[in-house]
C-alpha positions in Angstrom: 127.0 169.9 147.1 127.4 167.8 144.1 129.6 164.8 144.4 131.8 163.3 142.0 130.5 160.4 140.1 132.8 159.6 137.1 130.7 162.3 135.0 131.7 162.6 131.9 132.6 165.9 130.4 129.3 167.1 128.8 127.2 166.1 132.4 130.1 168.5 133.9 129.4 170.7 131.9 125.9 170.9 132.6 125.8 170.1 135.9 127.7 173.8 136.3 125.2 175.4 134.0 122.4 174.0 135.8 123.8 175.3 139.4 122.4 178.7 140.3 124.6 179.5 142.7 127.7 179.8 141.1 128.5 182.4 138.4 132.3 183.3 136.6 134.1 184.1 133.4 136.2 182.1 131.1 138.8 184.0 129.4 141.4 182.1 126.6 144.7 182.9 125.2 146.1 181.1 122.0 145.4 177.7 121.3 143.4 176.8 124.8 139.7 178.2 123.2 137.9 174.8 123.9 136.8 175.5 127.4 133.9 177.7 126.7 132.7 175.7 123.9 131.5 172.9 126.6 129.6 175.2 128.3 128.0 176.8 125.2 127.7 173.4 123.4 125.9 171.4 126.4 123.2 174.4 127.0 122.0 176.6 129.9 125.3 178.7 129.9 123.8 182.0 130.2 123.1 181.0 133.8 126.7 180.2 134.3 128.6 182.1 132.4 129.0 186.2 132.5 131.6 186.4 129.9 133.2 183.9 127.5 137.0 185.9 125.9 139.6 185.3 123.6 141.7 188.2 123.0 144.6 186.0 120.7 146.2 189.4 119.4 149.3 190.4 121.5 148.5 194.0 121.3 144.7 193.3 122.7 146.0 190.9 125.2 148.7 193.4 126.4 145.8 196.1 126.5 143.5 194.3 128.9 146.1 192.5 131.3 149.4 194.3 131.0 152.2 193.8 128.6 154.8 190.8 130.1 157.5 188.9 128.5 156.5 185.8 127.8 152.4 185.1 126.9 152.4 181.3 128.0 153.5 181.7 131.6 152.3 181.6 135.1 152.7 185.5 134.9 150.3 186.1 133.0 147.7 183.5 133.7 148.2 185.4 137.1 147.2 188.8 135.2 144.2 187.0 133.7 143.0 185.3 136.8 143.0 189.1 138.6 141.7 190.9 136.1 138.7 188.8 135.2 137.6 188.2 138.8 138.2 191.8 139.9 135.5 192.6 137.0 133.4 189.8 137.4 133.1 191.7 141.4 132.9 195.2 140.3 130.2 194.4 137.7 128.1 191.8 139.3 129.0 192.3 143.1 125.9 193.8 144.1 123.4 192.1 141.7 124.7 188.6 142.2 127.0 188.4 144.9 125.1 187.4 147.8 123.3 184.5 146.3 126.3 183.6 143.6 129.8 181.8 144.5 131.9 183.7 141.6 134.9 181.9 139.6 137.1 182.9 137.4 138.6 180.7 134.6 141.5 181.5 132.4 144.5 179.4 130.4 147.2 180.7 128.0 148.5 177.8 125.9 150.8 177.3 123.1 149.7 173.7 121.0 152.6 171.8 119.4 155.0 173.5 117.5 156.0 172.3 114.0 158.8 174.7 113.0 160.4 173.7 116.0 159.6 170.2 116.8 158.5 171.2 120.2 155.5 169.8 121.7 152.6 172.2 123.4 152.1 173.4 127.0 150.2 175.9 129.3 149.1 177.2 132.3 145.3 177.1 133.5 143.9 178.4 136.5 140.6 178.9 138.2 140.5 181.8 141.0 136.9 180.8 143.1 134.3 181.0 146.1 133.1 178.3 147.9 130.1 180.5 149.0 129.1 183.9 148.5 130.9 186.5 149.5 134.0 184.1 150.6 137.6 185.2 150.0 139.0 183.4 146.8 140.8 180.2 146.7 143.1 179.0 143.8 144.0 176.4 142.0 147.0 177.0 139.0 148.0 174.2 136.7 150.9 173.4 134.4 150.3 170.9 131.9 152.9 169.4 129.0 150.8 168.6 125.8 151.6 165.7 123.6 149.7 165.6 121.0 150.8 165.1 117.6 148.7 167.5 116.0 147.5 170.6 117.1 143.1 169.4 116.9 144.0 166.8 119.5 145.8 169.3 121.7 142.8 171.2 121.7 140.5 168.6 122.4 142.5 167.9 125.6 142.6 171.4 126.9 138.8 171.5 126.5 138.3 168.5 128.7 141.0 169.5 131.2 139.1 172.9 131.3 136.2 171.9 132.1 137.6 168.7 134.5 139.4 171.5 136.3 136.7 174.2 137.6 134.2 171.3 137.9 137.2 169.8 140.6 137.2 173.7 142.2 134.0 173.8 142.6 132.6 170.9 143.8 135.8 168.8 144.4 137.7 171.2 146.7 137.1 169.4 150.2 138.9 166.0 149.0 142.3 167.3 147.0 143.4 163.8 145.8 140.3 163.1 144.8 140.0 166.4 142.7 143.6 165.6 141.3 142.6 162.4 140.0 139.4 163.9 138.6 141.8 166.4 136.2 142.5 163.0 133.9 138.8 162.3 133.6 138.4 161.5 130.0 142.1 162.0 129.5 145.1 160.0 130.0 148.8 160.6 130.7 149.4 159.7 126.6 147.9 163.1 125.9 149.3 165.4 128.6 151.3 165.4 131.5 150.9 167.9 134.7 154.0 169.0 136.0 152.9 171.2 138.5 149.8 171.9 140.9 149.6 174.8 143.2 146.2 175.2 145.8 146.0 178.3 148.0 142.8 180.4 150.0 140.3 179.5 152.2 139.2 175.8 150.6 142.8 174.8 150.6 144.1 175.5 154.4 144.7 172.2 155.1 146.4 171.1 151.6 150.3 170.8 151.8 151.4 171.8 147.7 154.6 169.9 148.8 152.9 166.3 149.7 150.7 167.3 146.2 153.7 167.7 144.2 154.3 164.1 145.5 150.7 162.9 144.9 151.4 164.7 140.7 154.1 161.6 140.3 152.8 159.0 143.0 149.2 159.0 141.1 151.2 159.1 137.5 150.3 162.2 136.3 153.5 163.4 136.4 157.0 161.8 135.7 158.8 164.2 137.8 157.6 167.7 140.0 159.8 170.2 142.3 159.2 172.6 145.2 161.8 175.3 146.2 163.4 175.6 149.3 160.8 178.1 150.8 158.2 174.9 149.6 156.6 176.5 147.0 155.7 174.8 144.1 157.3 175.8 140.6 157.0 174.2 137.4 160.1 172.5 136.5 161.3 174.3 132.8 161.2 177.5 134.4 163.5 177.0 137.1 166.2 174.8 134.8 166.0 176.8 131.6 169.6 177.6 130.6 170.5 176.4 134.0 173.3 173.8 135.3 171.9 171.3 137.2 173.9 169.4 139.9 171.8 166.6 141.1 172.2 163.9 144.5 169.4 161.5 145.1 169.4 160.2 148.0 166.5 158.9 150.4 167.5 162.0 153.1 166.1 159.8 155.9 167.5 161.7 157.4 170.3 163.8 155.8 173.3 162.3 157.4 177.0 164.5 157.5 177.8 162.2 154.8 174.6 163.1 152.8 176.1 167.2 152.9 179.7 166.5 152.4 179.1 164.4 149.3 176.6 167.4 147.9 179.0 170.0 149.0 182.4 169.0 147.7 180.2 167.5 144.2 179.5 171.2 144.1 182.8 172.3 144.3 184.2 170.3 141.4 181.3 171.1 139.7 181.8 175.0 140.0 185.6 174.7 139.1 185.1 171.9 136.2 182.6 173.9 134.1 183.8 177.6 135.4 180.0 178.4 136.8 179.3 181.2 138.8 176.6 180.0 141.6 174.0 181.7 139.9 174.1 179.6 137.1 173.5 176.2 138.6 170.7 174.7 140.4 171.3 172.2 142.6 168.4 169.7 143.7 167.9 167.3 146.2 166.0 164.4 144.4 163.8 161.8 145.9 162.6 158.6 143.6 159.2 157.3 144.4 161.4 153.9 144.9 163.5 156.2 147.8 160.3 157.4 149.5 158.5 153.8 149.4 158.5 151.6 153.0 157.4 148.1 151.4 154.4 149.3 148.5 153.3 152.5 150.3 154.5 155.7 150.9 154.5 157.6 154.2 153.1 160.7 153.6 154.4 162.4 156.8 157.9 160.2 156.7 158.2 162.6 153.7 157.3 165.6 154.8 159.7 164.9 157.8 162.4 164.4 155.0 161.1 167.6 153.1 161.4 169.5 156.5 164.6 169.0 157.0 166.0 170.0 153.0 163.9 172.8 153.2 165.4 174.1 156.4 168.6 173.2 154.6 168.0 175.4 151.9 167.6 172.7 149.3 165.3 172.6 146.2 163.7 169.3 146.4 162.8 166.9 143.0 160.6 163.7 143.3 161.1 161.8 140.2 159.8 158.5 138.8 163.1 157.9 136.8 164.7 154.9 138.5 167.3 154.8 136.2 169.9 157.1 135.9 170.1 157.5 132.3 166.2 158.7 132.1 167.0 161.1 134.8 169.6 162.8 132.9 167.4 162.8 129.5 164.6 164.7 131.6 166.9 167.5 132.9 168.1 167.7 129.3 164.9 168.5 127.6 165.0 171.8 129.8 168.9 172.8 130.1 171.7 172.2 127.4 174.3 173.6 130.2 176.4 171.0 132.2 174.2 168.0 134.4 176.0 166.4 137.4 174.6 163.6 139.6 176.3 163.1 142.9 176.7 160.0 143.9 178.7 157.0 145.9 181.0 154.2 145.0 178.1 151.6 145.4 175.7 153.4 143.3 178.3 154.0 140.5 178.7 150.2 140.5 174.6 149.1 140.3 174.8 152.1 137.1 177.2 148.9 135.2 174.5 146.4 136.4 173.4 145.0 133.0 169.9 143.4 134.7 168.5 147.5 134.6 168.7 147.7 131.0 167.1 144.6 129.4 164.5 146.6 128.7 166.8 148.7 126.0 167.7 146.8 122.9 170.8 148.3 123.1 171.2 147.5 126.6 173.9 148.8 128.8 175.6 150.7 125.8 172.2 152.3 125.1 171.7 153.8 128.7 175.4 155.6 129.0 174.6 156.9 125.8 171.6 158.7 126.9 173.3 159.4 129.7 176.1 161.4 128.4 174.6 162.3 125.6 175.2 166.0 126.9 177.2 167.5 129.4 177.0 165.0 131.8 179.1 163.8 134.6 179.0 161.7 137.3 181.0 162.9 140.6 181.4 160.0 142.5 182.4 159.8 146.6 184.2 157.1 147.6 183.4 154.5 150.0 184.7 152.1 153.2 185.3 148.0 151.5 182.8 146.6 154.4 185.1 143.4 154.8 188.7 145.0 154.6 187.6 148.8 155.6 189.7 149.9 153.0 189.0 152.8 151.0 187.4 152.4 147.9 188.0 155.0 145.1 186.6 155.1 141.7 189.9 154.1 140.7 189.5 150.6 142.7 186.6 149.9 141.5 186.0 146.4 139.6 183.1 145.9 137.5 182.6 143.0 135.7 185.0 142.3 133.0 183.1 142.6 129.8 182.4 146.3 130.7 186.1 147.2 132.0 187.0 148.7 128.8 183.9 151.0 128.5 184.8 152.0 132.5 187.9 152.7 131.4 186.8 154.9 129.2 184.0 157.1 130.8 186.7 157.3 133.8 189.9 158.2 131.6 187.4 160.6 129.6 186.3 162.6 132.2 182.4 161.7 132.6 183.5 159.8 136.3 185.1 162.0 138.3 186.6 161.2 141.6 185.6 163.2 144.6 188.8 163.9 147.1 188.8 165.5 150.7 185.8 163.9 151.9 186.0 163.4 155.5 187.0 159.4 156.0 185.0 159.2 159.3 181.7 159.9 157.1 182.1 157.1 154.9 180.8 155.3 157.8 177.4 156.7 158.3 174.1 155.4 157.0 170.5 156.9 157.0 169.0 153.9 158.2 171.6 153.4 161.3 170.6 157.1 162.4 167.0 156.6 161.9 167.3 153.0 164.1 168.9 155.1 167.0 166.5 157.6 166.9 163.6 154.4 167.3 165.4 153.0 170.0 166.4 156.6 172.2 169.5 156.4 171.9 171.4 159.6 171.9 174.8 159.5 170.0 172.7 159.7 166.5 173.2 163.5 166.5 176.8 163.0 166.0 176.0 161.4 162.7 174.3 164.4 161.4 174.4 167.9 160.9 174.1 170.0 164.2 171.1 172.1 162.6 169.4 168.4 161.2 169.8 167.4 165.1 168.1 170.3 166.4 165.5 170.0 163.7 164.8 166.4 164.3 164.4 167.1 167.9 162.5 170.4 168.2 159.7 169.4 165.9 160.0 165.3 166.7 160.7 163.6 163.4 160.5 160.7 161.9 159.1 159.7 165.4 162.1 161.6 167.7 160.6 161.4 171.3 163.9 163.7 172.6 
């Protein structure tokens, strides 16, 4: 097997071309016909390659794959995918396929659009053997294009192309070594990928949840999401023309205080914008800063976490936005319905801590206006003064005195709203005080939580349970 050794993308190229045992197709919709060129370019593809395609007219494209709604979408990279490899099996199955690992290639892209000031994206995909005669394994891609003309977008899918079935086929045993190995030659100031899914035979043992994690951990992402079930899905899909009511939280583990603060933000969410529940998507988000324990991150402390809000029924976001303002310009490139963030007292008061937006040259008055710059509200739960054990409301709260009148404002205006009936004997309960009792054995944790998180945590022993 050929190992990965930083080759650049003409010696990947002809490293394939020179490998007699593996055999595919490469078939290209729109803007993404760069990927065949390598292999043409570099030599020796006719020992690689059994068909190179571009059908860029709808009506030819709907002929050979189907007709579907939209032609850059995972749908019909899926149509592509089956289509070419079911061929490349009828055709060549009993010349080639006991001595050739087939793969087939495919991408349907749209580059940069200048009518519509909208920057490029696509879907690529690879459906392969890791020997002959193997069932297929697959590995489907998002990326988010940014260059700023269409030639360099091109360039870039070419590389990516070829970076991603060189990583399928010779990559597949080591998956965060094949994700890193996607940038080869390419850098996050030309393309971002949102979204990575592996399944088949070479990918038993790969968790798309903990990769979606390993997409923003390694940088090549800013943000990626999973559903409930924990599949994968690329993030404009699921938030197009979608509200979106967000709590971030570390969920270590989700405490009753965690729920109630999600559940009644939900309800003022439904009755301030009117929604119907099929209109809003609610996600659980996760910062890289929230899943770090000192400079690393536990990759099985998260999946314990991920357990849990699966189980919960929560769509799960890992994001690399700290701040809160860069959060709510992200969920607004996808959605220009409602945003809420759910959040507590103490948060709401590090948002008006000036030190986070030095950075901005127009500081603190910069960040709110990005951050309501649509329809954005915060709905804030109150919280138990530690000294006094008073309650604290959003109404109480004191920031410092140069920023009262802007306070003032985003409270009176209705972009802080206060959060009522949340149970007082909640306001008590921290993550880290459940996840200390479960360390030390002791028992009266579960009251802290959900009964279902309880019986979760115990049945399948997280975040080191020994119950």
């Amino acid at each position: 097997m050929v190992q990965h050794c930083t080759f650049d993308t003409h010696q990947k190229a002809l490293v394939i071309n020179l490998d007699d045992a593996v055999y595919g197709t490469i078939a290209e919709i729109g803007a993404g016909q760069e990927t065949a060129r390598w292999f043409f370019q570099v030599g020796g593809a006719a020992g690689t390659i059994a068909k190179a395609m571009s059908a860029y007219d709808m009506k030819f494209s709907d002929s050979i794959y189907g007709a579907c709604s939209r032609y850059v979408s995972r749908e019909r990279l899926q149509s592509m995918l089956t289509h070419e490899y079911k061929l490349l099996n009828q055709r060549l199955g009993e010349l080639k396929g006991s001595t050739c690992a087939f793969f087939a290639f495919a991408n349907t892209v749209a580059t940069r659009s200048f009518s519509q000031n909208r920057n490029g994206h696509g879907w690529l995909g690879i459906r392969f053997q890791r020997t002959p005669g193997e069932g297929a394994s697959q590995i489907d891609l998002h990326v988010q294009l940014k260059g700023q003309e269409n030639i360099q977008d091109q360039e870039t899918l070419g590389l990516l192309g070829i970076n991603l079935i060189y990583a399928a086929l010779y990559l597949h045993e080591s998956p965060d070594e094949l994700l890193l190995s996607l940038l080869d030659q390419l850098s996050t100031d030309v393309l971002t990928l949102d979204m990575i899914d592996f399944s088949g035979p070479a990918f038993t043992r790969v968790d798309n949840r903990l990769m979606a994690l390993r997409l923003v951990q390694q940088g090549l992402s800013k943000a990626a999401m999973f559903q409930n079930d924990g599949k994968v899905v690329q993030p404009s899909d699921v938030l197009y023309k979608k509200a979106v009511l967000v709590e971030r939280s570390r969920f270590r583990p989700p405490t009753r205080l965690t729920l109630s603060l999600l559940d009644r933000s939900y309800k003022a969410f439904c009755q301030d914008t009117g929604l119907l529940a099929d209109d809003i998507v609610v996600l659980s988000e996760m910062t890289l800063h929230n899943l770090a324990q000192g400079d690393e991150i536990n990759a099985q402390d998260f999946l314990d976490r991920v357990e849990i809000l699966c189980a919960l029924g929560k769509h799960v976001m890992i994001s690399d936005y700290g701040e809160f303002y860069r959060l709510g310009q992200y969920l607004s490139e996808f959605t220009q319905m409602p945003i809420g963030i759910a959040l507590g007292v103490p948060t709401l008061l590090q948002i008006f801590n000036e030190e986070y937006y030095e950075d901005l040259d127009g500081g603190i008055l910069e960040s709110f206006g990005r951050l309501f710059k649509n329809d954005m509200r915060l709905y804030v739960c109150p919280c138990l003064d530690r000294e006094s054990g008073e309650l604290v409301s959003v109404h109480d709260l004191r920031v410092n005195q140069n920023l009262q009148h802007l306070y003032l404002h985003l409270l009176e205006n209705g972009y802080i709203r206060e959060l009522q009936d949340i149970n007082s004997r909640h306001l008590s309960i921290f993550s880290h005080d459940v996840l200390e009792k479960i360390h030390r054995g002791e028992s009266d944790w579960t009251d802290m939580v959900p009964e279902t998180v309880a019986k979760l945590i115990r049945d399948k022993h997280l975040f080191g349970c020994k119950d």
